[in-house]
SEGULO-49887 format. One line per 3 residues: number of its first residue (from 1); their letters; for each residue x, y, z of C-alpha. Coordinates in Angstrom, 2 decimals. Layout:
N
NUM	a	X,Y,Z  ...
This chain:
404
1	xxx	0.00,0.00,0.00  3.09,2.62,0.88  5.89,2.85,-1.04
4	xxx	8.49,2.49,1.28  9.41,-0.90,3.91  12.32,-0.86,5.93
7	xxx	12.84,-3.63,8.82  13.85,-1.96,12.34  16.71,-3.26,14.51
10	xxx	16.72,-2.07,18.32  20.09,-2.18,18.07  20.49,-0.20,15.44
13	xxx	17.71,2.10,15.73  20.35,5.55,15.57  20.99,4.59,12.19
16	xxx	17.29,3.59,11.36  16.12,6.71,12.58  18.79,9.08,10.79
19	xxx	17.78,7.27,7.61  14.01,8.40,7.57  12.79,11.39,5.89
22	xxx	11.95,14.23,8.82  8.49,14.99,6.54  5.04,14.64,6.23
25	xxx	4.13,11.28,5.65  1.52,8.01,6.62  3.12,5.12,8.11
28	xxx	2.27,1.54,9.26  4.27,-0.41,11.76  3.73,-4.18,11.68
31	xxx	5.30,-6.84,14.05  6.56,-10.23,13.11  2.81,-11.86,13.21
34	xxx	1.60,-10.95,10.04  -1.79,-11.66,11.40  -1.45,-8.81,14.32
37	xxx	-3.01,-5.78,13.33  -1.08,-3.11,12.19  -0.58,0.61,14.12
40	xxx	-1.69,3.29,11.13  -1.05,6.92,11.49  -0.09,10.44,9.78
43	xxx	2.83,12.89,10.92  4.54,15.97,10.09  7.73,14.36,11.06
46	xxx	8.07,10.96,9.96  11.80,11.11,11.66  10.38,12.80,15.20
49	xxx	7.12,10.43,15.12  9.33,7.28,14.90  11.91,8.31,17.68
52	xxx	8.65,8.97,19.79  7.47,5.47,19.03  10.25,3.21,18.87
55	xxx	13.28,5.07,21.06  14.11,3.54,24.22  11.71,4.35,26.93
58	xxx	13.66,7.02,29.57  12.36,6.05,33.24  9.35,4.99,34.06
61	xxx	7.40,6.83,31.43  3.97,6.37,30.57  4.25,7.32,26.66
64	xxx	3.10,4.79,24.17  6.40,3.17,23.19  6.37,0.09,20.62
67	xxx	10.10,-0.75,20.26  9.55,-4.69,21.18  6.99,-4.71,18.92
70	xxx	7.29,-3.46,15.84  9.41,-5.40,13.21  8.66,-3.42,10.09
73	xxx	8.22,0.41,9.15  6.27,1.30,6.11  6.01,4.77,4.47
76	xxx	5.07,7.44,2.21  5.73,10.98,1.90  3.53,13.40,0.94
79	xxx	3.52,17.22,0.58  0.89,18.54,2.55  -1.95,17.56,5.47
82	xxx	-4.68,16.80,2.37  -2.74,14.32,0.63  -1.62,12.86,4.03
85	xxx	-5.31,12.29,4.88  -6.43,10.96,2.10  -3.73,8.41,2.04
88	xxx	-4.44,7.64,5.62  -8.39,7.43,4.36  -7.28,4.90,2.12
91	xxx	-4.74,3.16,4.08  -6.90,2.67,6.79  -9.72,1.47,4.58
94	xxx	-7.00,-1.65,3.15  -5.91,-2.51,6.83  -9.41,-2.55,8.97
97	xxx	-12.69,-2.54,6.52  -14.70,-2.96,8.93  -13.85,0.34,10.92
100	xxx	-11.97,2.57,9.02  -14.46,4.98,9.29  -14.63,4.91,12.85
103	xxx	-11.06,5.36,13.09  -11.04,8.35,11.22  -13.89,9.78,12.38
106	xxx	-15.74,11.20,9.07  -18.42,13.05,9.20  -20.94,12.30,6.50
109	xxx	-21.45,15.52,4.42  -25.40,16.39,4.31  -26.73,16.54,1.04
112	xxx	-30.05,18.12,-0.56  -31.98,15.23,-1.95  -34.80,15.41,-4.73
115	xxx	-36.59,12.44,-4.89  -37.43,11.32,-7.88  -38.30,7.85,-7.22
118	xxx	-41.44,8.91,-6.43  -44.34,9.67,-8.49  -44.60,13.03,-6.72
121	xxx	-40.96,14.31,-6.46  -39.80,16.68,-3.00  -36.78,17.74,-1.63
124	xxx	-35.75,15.82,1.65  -32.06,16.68,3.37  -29.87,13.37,4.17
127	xxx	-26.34,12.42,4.96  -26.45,9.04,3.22  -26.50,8.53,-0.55
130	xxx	-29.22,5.01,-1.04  -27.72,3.42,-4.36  -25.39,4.40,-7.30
133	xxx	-28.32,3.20,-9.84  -31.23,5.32,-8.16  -32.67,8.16,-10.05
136	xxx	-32.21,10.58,-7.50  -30.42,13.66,-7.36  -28.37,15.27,-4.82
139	xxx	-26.77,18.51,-3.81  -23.80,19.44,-1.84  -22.24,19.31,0.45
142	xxx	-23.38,21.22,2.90  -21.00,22.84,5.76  -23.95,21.11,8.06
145	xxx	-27.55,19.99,8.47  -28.75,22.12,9.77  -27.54,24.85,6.47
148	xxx	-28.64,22.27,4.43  -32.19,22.26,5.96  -32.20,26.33,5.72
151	xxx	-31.53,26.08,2.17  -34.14,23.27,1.70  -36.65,25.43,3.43
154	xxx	-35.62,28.98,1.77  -36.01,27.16,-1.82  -39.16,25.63,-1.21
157	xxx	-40.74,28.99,-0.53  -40.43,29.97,-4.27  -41.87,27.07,-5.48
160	xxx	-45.17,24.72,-5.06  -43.97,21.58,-4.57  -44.89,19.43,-1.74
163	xxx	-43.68,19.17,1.74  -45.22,15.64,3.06  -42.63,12.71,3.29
166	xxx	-45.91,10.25,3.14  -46.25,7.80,-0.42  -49.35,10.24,-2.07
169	xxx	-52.55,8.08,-3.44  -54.12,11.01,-4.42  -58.03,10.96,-3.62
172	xxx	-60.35,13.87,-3.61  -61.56,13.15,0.19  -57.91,13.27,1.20
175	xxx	-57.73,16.24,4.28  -55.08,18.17,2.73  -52.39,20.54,4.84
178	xxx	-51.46,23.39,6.23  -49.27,24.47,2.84  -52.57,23.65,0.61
181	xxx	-54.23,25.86,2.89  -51.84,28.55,2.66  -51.58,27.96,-1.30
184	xxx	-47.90,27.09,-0.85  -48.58,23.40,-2.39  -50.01,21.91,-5.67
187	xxx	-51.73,19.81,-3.17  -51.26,16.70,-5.22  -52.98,14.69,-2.75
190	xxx	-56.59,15.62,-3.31  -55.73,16.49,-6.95  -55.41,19.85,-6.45
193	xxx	-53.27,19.85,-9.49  -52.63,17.53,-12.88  -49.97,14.86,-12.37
196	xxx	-48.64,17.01,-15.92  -48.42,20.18,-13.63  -46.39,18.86,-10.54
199	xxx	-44.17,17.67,-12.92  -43.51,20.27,-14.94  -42.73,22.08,-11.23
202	xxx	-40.44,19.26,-10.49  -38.39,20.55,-13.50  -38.46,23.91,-12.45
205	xxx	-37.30,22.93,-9.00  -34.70,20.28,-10.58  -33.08,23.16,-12.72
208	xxx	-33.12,26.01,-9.97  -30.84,23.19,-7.64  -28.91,22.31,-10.72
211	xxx	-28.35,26.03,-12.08  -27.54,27.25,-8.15  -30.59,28.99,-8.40
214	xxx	-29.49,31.42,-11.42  -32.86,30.07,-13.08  -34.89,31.42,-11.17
217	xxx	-33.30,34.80,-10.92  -33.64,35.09,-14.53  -37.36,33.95,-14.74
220	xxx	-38.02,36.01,-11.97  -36.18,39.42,-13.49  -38.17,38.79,-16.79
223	xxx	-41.60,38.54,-15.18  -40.71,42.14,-13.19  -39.47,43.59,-16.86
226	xxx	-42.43,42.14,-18.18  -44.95,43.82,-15.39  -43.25,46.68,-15.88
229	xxx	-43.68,47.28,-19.43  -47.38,47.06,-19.14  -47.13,49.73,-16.60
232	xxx	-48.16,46.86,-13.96  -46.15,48.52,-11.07  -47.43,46.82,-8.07
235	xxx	-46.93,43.50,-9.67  -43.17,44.38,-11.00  -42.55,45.55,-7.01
238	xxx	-43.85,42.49,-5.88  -41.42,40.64,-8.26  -38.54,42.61,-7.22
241	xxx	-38.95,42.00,-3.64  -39.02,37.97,-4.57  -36.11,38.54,-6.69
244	xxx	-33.69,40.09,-3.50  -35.10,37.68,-1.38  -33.52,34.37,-4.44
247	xxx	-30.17,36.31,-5.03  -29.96,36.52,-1.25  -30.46,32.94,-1.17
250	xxx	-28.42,32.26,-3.81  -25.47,34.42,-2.52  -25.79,32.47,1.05
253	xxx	-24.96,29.42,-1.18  -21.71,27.95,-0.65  -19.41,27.18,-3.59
256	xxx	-18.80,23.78,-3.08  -22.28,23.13,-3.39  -22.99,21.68,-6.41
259	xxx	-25.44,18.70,-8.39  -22.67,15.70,-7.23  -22.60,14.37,-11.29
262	xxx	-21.53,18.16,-12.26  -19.14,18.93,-9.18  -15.96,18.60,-10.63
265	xxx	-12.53,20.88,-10.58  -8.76,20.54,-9.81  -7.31,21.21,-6.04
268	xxx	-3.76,22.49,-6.04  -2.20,21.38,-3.19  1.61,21.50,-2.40
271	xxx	4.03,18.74,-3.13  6.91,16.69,-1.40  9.19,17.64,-4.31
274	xxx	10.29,21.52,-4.10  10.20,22.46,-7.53  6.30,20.81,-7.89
277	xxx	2.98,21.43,-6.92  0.10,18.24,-6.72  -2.78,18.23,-8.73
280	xxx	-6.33,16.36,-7.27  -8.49,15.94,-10.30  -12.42,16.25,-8.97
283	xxx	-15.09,14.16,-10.32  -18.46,14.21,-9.76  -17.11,14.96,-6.24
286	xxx	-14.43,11.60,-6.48  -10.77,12.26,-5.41  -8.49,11.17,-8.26
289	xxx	-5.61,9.87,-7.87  -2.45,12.71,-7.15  -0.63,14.00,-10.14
292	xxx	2.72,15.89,-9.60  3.07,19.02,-11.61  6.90,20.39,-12.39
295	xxx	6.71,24.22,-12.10  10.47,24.86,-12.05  11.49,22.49,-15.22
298	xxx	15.66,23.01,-15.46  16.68,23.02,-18.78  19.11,20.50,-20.30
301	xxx	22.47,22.06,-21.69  22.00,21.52,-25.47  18.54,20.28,-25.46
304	xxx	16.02,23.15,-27.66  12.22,22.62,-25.88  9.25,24.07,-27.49
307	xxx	7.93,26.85,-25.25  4.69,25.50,-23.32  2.20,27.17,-21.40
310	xxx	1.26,26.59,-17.54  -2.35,25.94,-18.89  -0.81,23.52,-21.34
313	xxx	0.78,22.06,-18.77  -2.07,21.27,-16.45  -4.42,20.29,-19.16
316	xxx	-1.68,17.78,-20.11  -1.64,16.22,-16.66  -5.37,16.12,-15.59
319	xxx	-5.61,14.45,-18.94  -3.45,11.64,-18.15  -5.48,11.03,-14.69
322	xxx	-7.21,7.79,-14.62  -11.16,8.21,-14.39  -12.03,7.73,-10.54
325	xxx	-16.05,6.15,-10.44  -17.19,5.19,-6.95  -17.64,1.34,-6.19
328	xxx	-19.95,2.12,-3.92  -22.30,4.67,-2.46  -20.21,4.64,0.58
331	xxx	-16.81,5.72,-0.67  -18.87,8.68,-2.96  -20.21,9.99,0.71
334	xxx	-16.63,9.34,2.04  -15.05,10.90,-0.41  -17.43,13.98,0.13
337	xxx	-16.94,13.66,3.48  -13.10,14.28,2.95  -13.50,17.14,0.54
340	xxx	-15.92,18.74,2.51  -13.99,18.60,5.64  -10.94,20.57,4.25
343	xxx	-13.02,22.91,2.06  -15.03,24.17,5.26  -12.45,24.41,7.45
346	xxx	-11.05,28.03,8.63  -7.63,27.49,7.91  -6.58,25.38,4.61
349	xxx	-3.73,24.85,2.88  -4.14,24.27,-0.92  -6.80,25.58,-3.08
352	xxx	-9.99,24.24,-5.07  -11.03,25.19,-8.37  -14.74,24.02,-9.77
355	xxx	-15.64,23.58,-13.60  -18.88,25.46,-14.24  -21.97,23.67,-16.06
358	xxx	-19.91,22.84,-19.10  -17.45,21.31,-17.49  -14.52,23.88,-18.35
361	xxx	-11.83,24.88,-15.74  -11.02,28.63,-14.96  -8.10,28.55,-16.59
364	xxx	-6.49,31.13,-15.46  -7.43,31.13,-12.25  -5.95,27.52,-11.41
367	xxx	-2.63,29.07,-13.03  -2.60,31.93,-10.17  -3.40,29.27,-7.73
370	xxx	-0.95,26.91,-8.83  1.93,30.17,-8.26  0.39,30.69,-4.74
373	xxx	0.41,26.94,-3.83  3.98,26.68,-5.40  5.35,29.67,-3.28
376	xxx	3.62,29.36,-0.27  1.15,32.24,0.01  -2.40,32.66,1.16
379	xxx	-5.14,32.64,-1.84  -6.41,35.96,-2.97  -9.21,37.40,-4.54
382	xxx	-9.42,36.85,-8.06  -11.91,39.44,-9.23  -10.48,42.65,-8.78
385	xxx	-6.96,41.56,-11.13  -7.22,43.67,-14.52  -8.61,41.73,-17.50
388	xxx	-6.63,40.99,-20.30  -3.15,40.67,-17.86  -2.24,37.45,-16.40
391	xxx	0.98,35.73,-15.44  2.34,32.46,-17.28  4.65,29.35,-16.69
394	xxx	7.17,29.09,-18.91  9.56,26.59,-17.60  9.84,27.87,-14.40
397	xxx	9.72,31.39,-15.42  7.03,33.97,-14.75  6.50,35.15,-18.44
400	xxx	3.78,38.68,-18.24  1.82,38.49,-21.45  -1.95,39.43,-22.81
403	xx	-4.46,36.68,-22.62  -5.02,36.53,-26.68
C-alpha cells in the first residue's frame, strides 16, 4: 500500500532513525505476526514520530512506546496535510474494513436530496446517498444539516412543490395541509393539481438546484421587466422583492455546493518535491488519484524545448489522470466527506477550483493558484486583477503576457 518498507533493529535504531525522511508522511508499523493488526497513522515528522514510538523508553514513562513490537516500518511521503489524509483514508480502509471509518472519524457531508423515485418528487435533506443506480439527485455538500435544511426550506418557498414525506394516493376526500391551505402546495394529494403540472414544477425545481438557483433569478427578473412594461407597477414591485429575497439565497450558497454528477474541478495542493505542486483531479465529487506538476522544469544544456504554457501544462496532466467512479455509495459519501472537511475548514492549505456547467476549468485562475500553492502564500481574490493581464509558466519562469 506505501511505497516504502524498511525492517527496524533495536540495536540499530540511531541509524534507522537518521535514515528516515523528517516529513510529512503516513506510516504503518507491523510486528513479526503478520496476522497482528497493524498501528496506522499520519505525521509531520516521519523522523520525530518514529523516535517517539520506537526510542528507548527514559524512566518509568507512561508514553506509548512500541520498540519490542514493531518489526517493520512502512512509508510514504507526501507534501501537505490533504494528501496525508487521504492516504491515511485509504490506508486505513486496506488494513481494517470494517472500521476505518470509525477510526477516522468522518463526518458524512449532508446533502439536498430530490426524490425522484417517487411519483410526486420533494426535496428531503440526508447524509447518506441510497444506491449508485437510483434516479435521484443530490446537492452538496453542505457545511452542516442544519444549512442544508435552511436552504431546503428557503427554496421551497419559491416554489409549489410538496412538503409531506408520506407515499401520495391522491383521492379527492384526502384532508389536505397546512401548505394547501396557505396555497404554498399543488396539493397533489386531493388532486389539487394535474400529475402534468407537478411535474412540470419538479423541473423547475430540478433546474433552480442544478443552475444554483441562477434560473430562477432570470425567470423572476423577466416577469418584473415584463410587469413593468405594461405599466403593472405593483406586480413588478412584488417581483422585485421575490427577486432580493432568491439572489440573497443564492449568494448564502456555498461554492462547493454543487449537483454531485456536475461537481468537478482541480485542487492544487503542495508537493513533497520543491520544484512541484500536486494536482487532485475532482469528479463528480471523487478524489483522483495525485498527479505531480513540475513548475520549475531546469533546462538540459544543449537540449532546444518548445515553449509550453502553464495551462498547457495542467491540461496535459489532468488528462493523463485515470477516471475515478465510486464502487460504492459509501466511498462517494466518504469521499465527500473528505473534501468537505478541508473545504469548510477556517484554515486550509491548498486551493480548489470548480468547472462550471460545461465542465470547463477557470483557466487562469488555477494558473494563479498553482503560483500561490507553489510559493507558499495565502489565496487571494481573483476578481479585482485587470482583464486581459495574467501571469504564465514558462519553464519555471514567470513570463507577463496578454491573454489573446
Amino acid at each position: 500500500m506505501l511505497a516504502h518498507k524498511t525492517e527496524f533493529r533495536p540495536r540499530e535504531d540511531r541509524e534507522f532513525f537518521a535514515s528516515l525522511p523528517a516529513s510529512t508522511a503516513v506510516y504503518t508499523l507491523r510486528g513479526e505476526d503478520p496476522a497482528a493488526q497493524p498501528y496506522v497513522g499520519k505525521t509531520s515528522n516521519l523522523r520525530r514520530r518514529m523516535q517517539r514510538l520506537l526510542a528507548a523508553p527514559e524512566g518509568a514513562s507512561k508514553r506509548l512506546n512500541l520498540r519490542d513490537r514493531v518489526r517493520w516500518v512502512e512509508y510514504q511521503t507526501v507534501g501537505g496535510d490533504f494528501e496525508a489524509g487521504l492516504l491515511l483514508y485509504r490506508a486505513l480502509r486496506a488494513e481494517f474494513p470494517a472500521t476505518y471509518a470509525q477510526r477516522l472519524r468522518l463526518r458524512p457531508a449532508p446533502l439536498v436530496k430530490f426524490i425522484l423515485d417517487n411519483a410526486y418528487p420533494r426535496l428531503s435533506v440526508t447524509t447518506r446517498i441510497g444506491s449508485l443506480r437510483s434516479q435521484n439527485r443530490y446537492y452538496g455538500p453542505f457545511p452542516t444539516r442544519a444549512a442544508a435544511e435552511q436552504f431546503a426550506g428557503d427554496s421551497l418557498d419559491f416554489f409549489l412543490l410538496r412538503r409531506c414525506t408520506e407515499d401520495l394516493a391522491p383521492d379527492p376526500s384526502h384532508p389536505g395541509c397546512v401548505y394547501s391551505e396557505m396555497k404554498m402546495c399543488m396539493a397533489p394529494c386531493f388532486q389539487g393539481c394535474t400529475d402534468e403540472a407537478y411535474a412540470a414544477e419538479s423541473e423547475r425545481v430540478q433546474h433552480f438546484l442544478a443552475t444554483g438557483g441562477t434560473s430562477l433569478v432570470h425567470e423572476i427578473t423577466r416577469a418584473r421587466d415584463e410587469a413593468s412594461e405594461r405599466l403593472e407597477f405593483e406586480a413588478a414591485a412584488a417581483a422585485h422583492t421575490r427577486l432580493e429575497k432568491v439572489k440573497h439565497l443564492v449568494q448564502q450558497l456555498p461554492e462547493l455546493v454543487r449537483r454531485l454528477d456536475q461537481l468537478n474541478g482541480v485542487m492544487v495542493q503542495p508537493s513533497q518535491d520543491a520544484d512541484s505542486v500536486t494536482l487532485f483531479k475532482i469528479e463528480a465529487g471523487m478524489i483522483c488519484a495525485p498527479v505531480r506538476l513540475p513548475v520549475n522544469i531546469k533546462a538540459v544544456p544543449g537540449e532546444a524545448r518548445t515553449p509550453q504554457s502553464m495551462e498547457a501544462r495542467i491540461t496535459e496532466a489532468l488528462t493523463a489522470v485515470p477516471a475515478c467512479e465510486p464502487h460504492s455509495a459509501a466511498e462517494w459519501m466518504e469521499n465527500l466527506a473528505i473534501l468537505k472537511r478541508w473545504f469548510y475548514r477556517t484554515s486550509k492549505i491548498g486551493e480548489l477550483f470548480l468547472a462550471d456547467d460545461k465542465g470547463d476549468l477557470p483557466m487562469r485562475r488555477v494558473v494563479r493558484g498553482v503560483s500561490r500553492v507553489f510559493k507558499g502564500e495565502a489565496p487571494k481574490g481573483d476578481l479585482s486583477e485587470t482583464a486581459g493581464e495574467y501571469w504564465r509558466f514558462r519553464y519555471g519562469e514567470f513570463v507577463h503576457g496578454d491573454e489573446s
